[in-house]
N, C-alpha and C positions, 0 to 999 in steps of 0.2 A: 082507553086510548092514552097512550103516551104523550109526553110534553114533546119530547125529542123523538126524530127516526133515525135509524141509523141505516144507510147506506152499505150492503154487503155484496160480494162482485160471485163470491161463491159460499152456499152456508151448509154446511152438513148437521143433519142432524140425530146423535145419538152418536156413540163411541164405540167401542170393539175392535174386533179384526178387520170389518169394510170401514167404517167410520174414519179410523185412524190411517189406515192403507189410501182410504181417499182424497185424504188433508196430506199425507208424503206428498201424492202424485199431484193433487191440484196446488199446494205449495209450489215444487220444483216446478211447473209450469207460469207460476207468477200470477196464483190466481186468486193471494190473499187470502186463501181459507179463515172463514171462521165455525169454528166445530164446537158444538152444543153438549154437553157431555150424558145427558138425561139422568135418569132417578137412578142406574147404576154404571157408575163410569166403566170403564172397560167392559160393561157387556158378561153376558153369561160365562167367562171365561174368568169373571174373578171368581166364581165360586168352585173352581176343577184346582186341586191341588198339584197335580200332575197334567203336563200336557208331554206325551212323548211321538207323536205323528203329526206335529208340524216340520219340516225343511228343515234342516241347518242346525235343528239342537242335539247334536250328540246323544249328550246326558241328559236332556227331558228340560223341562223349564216350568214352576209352576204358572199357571194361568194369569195370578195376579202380577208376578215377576213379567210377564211377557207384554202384558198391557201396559204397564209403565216403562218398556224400551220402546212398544211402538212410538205411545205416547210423547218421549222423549225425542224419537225419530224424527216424528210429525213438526215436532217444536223447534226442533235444527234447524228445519229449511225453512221456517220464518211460520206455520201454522197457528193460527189464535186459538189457544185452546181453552175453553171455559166453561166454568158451572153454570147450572139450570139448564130447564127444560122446554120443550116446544109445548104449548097449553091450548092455541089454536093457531088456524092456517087459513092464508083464503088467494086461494090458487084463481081467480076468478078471469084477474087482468093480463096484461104484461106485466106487471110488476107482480109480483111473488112474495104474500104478504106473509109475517110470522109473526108470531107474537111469544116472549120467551116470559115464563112465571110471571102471566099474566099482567106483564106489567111493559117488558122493551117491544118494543115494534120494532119489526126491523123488515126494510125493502130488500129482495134481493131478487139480481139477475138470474141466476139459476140456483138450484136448491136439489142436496143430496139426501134421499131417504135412510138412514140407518138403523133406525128405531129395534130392530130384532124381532124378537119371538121370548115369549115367555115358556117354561114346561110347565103343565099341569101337573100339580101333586095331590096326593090325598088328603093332605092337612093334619093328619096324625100330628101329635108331639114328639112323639119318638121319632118320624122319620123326620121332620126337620130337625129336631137334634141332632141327628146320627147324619142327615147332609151337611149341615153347618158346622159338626166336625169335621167334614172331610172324612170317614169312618166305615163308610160301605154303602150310601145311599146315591143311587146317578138314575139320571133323565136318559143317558145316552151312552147305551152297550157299545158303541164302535167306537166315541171318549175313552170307555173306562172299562171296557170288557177284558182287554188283556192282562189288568191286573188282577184277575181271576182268574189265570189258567190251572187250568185242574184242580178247581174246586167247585162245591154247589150252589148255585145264586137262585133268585125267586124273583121272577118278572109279573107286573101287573096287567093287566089291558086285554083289549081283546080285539082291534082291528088290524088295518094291514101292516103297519107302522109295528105292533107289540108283535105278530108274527114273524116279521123280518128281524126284530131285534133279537126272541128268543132262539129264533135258529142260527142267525150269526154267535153267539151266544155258548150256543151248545158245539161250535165247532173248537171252543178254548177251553170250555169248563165240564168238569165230571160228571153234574147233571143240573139240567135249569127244570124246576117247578113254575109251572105257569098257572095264575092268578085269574078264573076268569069271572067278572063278579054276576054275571048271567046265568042264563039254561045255554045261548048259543052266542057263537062269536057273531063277532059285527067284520072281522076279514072278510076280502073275497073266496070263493072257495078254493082254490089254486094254494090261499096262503093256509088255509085250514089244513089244509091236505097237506102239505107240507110240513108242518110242525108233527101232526098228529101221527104222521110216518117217520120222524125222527126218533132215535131209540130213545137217546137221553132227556128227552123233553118228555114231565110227565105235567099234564092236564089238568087241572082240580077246577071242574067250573061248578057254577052258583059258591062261589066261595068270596068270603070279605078280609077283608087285610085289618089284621083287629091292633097288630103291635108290632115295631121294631124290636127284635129282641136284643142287647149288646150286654158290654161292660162298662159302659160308659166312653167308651171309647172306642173301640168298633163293635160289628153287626156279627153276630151271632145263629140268632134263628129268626123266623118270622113266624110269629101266629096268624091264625085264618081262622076263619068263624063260615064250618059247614052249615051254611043257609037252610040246609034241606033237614038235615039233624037236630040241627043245636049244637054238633061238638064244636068244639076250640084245640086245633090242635097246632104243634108246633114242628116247625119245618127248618131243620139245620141250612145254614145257609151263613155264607161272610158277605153276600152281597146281595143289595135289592134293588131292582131296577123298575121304575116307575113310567110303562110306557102307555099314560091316557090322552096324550098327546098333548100341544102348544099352541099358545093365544100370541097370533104376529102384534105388537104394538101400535097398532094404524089407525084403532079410532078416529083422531083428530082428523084422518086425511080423508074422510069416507064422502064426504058432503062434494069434494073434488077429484078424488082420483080412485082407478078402479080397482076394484076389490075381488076376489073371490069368493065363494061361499061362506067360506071360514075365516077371513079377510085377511089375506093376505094378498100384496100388490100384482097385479098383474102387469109385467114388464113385455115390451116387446120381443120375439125370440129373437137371441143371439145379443142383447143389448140393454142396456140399463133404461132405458127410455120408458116413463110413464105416459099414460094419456095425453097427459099436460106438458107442453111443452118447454123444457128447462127445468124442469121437475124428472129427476133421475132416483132408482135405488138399489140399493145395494146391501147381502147380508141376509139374515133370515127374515125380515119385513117382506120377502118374495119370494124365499127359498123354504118350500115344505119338502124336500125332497132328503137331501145333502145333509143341510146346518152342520159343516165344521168347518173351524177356524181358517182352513187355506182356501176352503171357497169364499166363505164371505170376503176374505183378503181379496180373493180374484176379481169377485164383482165390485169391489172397490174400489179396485185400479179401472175396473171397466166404466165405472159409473163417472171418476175425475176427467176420464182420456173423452167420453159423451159429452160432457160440462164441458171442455177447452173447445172441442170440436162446433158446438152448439152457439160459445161465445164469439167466437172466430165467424161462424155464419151470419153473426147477426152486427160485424164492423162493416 
């Protein structure tokens, strides 16, 4: 427990494309935003070196570049933007409790979820290398698939999510080798069917992802380890795509507000509104579907314009 509380009229929490989009709109509404930045500012989009299929950018914008305009945006029209993180919540009362690095408490009237989504990766060294350079390593073919047209990439996964990625996939690139670490996929069979009747997609299941292969600078081949053999063979490729899917950031809110399977928030359709009233979200905390930048933006305008509406009901 804190010595002091501090009184907030509207608190978001987590940063990105909805986070930041939220605090523009609930700013310019006069709503005092104060926006929490979590354990990575700007959101999965500082790690994309390239963004070229958001609005308005010509020439492409990298990811990191574009988080600090929103950021900047946010900050113009009067937005409080700050470090640390949300550590716990307790959504219980009217009043809407938070608590930031386990240390500020803070009351607030309404409260924006931004937290995101994590991707799952393999943990190799090589492929967090080769993503941390920026180099040929992505979570997300519709990010970053165009930068591989006509050439050969290697996708991982095996459900509906890595079906849909490897065939969008194969409609840019010369040919995608798919990764399936099993005997059989986890897709529905629609999606199975689908890849497996695509020409350029070839198949290699019960196979293991043993190595990124590069130059230290970008990706080259990928080794695989035939489960069923023992061989280790190597597969040319400048790109590798990691589709085992994404952990939404929602812990905290579980005890409160409602989750799905895989726990991601379940919002009311058409609207940012959680369970809990004055509790909104926004961004890949509720989006298993989309996760790109102009939607999270969307629901983030969606989720401030909820917050003013919600405030306004309750003068």
């Amino acid at each position: 427990m804190s010595d002091t509380i501090e009184k907030i009229k509207c608190l978001i929490i987590g940063s990105g494309p909805a986070g930041y989009t939220a605090a523009i709109y609930a700013a310019r509404a006069n709503m005092n935003p104060v926006l929490y930045q979590g354990m990575q500012p700007g959101g999965q989009l500082t790690t994309t070196n390239e963004v070229e299929n958001f609005p308005g950018y010509v020439d492409g914008v990298t990811g990191p570049e574009m988080m600090i305009q929103l950021q900047d945006q946010a900050k113009r029209f009067g937005a409080d933007i700050r470090d640390g993180w949300a550590t716990k919540v307790d959504f219980s009362g009217d009043i809407h409790k938070v608590w930031i690095n386990d240390s500020i408490e803070l009351h607030c009237e309404t409260v924006i979820i931004s937290t995101g989504a994590t991707a799952k990766y393999l943990g190799l060294p090589s492929e967090q290398h080769y993503l941390n350079m920026g180099g040929g390593v992505s979570a997300c073919a519709v990010c970053d698939g165009f930068f591989y047209r006509n050439q050969e990439v290697v996708i991982v996964g095996a459900g509906d999510s890595a079906c849909e990625e490897a065939h969008y996939l194969s409609k840019l690139c010369k040919k995608v080798t798919m990764l399936v670490r099993s005997e059989k996929f986890r897709a529905s069979k629609i999606m199975e069917e689908r890849v497996r009747k695509t020409e350029n997609i070839e198949i290699l299941m019960n196979h293991d992802t043993v190595e990124v292969v590069g130059d230290n600078q970008v990706v080259h081949a990928i080794k695989a380890l035939n489960k069923t053999t023992g061989e280790v063979i190597e597969i040319p490729a400048t790109g590798f795509f990691v589709a085992i899917g994404h952990k939404p950031n929602t812990d905290i809110f579980k005890d409160y507000i409602t989750l799905d399977e895989t726990g991601y928030i379940i919002n009311t359709p058409g609207t940012s509104n959680t369970n809990v009233a004055g509790v909104f979200v926004a961004g890949d905390a509720a989006d298993h579907v989309y996760r790109q930048a102009i939607t999270a933006a969307g629901t983030g305008c969606m989720a401030a314009l909820d917050a003013e509406r919600y405030l306004a009901s309750k003068e």
